[in-house]
matplotlib code that plots the C-alpha trace (Angstrom):
import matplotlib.pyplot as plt

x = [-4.8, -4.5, -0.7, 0.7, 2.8, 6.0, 6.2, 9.7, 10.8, 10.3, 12.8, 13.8, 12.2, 8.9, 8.2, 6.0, 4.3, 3.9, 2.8, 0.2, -1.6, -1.8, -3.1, -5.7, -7.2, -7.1, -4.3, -1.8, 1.7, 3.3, 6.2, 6.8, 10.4, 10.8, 9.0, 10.9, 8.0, 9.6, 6.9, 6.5, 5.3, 3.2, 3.8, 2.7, 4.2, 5.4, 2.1, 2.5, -0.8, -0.5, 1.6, 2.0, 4.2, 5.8, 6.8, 8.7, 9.5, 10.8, 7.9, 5.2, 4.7, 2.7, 0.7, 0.1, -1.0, -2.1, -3.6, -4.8, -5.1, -8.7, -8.5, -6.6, -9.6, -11.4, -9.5, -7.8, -5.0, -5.4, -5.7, -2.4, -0.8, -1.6, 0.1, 2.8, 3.0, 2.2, 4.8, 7.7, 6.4, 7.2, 10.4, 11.2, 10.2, 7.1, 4.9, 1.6, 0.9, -1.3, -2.9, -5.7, -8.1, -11.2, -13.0, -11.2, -12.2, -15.0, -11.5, -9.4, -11.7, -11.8, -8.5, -8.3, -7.2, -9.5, -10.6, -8.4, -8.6, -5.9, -4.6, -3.6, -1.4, 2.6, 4.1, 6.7, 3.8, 1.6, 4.4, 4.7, 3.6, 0.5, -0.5, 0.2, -0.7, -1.6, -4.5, -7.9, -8.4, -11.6, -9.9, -10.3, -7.6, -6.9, -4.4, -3.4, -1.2, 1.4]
y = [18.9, 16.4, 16.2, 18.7, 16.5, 15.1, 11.3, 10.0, 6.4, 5.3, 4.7, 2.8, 5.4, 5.6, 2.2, 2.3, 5.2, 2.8, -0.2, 1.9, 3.6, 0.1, -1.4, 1.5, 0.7, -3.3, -4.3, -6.4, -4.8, -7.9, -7.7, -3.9, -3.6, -7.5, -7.6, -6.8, -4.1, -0.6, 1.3, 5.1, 8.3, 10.7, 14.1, 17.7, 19.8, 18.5, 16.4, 12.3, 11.9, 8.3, 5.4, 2.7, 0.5, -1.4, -4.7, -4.9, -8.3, -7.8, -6.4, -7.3, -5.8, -6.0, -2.7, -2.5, -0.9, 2.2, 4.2, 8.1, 9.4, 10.0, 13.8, 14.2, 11.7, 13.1, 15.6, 13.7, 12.4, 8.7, 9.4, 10.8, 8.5, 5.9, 8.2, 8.7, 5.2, 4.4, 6.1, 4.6, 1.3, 2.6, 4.1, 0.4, -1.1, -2.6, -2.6, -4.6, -3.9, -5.9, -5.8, -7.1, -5.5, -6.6, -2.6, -0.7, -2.4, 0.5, 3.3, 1.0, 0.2, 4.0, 4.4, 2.2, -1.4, -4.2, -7.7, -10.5, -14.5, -15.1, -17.7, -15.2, -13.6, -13.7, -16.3, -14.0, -11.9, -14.7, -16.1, -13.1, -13.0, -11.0, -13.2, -16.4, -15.1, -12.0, -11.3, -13.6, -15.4, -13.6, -10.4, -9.3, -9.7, -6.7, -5.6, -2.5, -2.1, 1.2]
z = [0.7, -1.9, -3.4, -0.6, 1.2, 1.1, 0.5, 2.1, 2.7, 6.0, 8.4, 11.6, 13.9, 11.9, 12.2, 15.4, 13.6, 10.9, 12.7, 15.1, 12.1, 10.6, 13.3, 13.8, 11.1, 11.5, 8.6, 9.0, 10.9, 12.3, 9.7, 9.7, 9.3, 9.0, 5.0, 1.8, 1.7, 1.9, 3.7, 2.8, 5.0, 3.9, 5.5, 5.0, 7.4, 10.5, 10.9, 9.5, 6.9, 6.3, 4.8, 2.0, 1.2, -1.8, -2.4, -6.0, -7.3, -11.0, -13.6, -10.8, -7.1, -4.1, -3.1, 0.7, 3.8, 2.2, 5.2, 5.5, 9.2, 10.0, 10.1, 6.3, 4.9, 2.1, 0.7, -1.8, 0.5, -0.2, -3.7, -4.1, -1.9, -4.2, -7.2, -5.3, -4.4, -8.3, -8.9, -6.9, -7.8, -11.4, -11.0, -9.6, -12.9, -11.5, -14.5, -12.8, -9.2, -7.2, -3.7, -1.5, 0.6, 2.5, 3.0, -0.1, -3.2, -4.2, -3.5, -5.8, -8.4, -8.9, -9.2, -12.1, -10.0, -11.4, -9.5, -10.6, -9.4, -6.7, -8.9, -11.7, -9.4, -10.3, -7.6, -6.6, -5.4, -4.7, -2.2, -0.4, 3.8, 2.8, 0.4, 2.0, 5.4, 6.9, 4.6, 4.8, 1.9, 1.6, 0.8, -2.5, -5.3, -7.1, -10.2, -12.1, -14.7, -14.2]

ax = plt.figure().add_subplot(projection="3d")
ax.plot(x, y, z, "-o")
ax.set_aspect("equal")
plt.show()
């Protein structure tokens, strides 16, 4: 599959999709629809392949949720979820994106996001409900520059 599907903004009536998938795969949902984040939909066809979602907060922003159903994994789904996501983030002026994950640091690290201290974090992003917390603080930091 890879880059065939459509990547639309997310809206009221996909939030349960949103929030289920998330929950799935154990990240946090609580704030679906409540965050700044603008959450994303990843769909080829008719069928939903998975979501992401965006915080931007100036030159800096948050990189979250980022999920692939079980049955599109391994075809290069989550891969160009994160370009398309990269990409959004850019069109936003994000420059720097950050995120933090506890099982996806190998996936990231390949797609060029590097380990940084939580304390180099911007505080916009730094301030933010996954940050402060929904994520453990043993999650690792991560950063890329768009």
């Amino acid at each position: 599959m890879t880059d065939e599907f459509e990547l639309r903004e997310a809206t009221a009536a996909d939030r349960s999709y949103v929030r289920t998938l998330l929950e799935r795969e154990g990240l946090p949902s609580s704030d679906v629809g409540e965050s700044p984040a603008r959450f994303y939909v990843a769909v080829e066809g008719s069928d939903a392949v998975g979501v992401g979602g965006i915080e931007a907060y100036g030159d800096c922003g948050l990189l979250r949720s980022v999920v692939v159903e079980a049955a599109a994994r391994g075809e290069g789904t989550g891969a160009a979820l994160c370009d398309a996501l990269e990409a959004r983030a850019r069109d936003a002026g994000v420059e720097t994106l950050y995120l933090l994950t506890t099982t996806a640091a190998p996936f990231f690290a390949d797609r060029g996001y590097a380990e940084t201290p939580r304390t180099d974090v911007p505080e916009a992003v730094a301030r933010t409900a996954e940050f402060e917390d929904l994520c453990p603080d043993a999650a690792t930091c991560m950063k890329k520059s768009l």
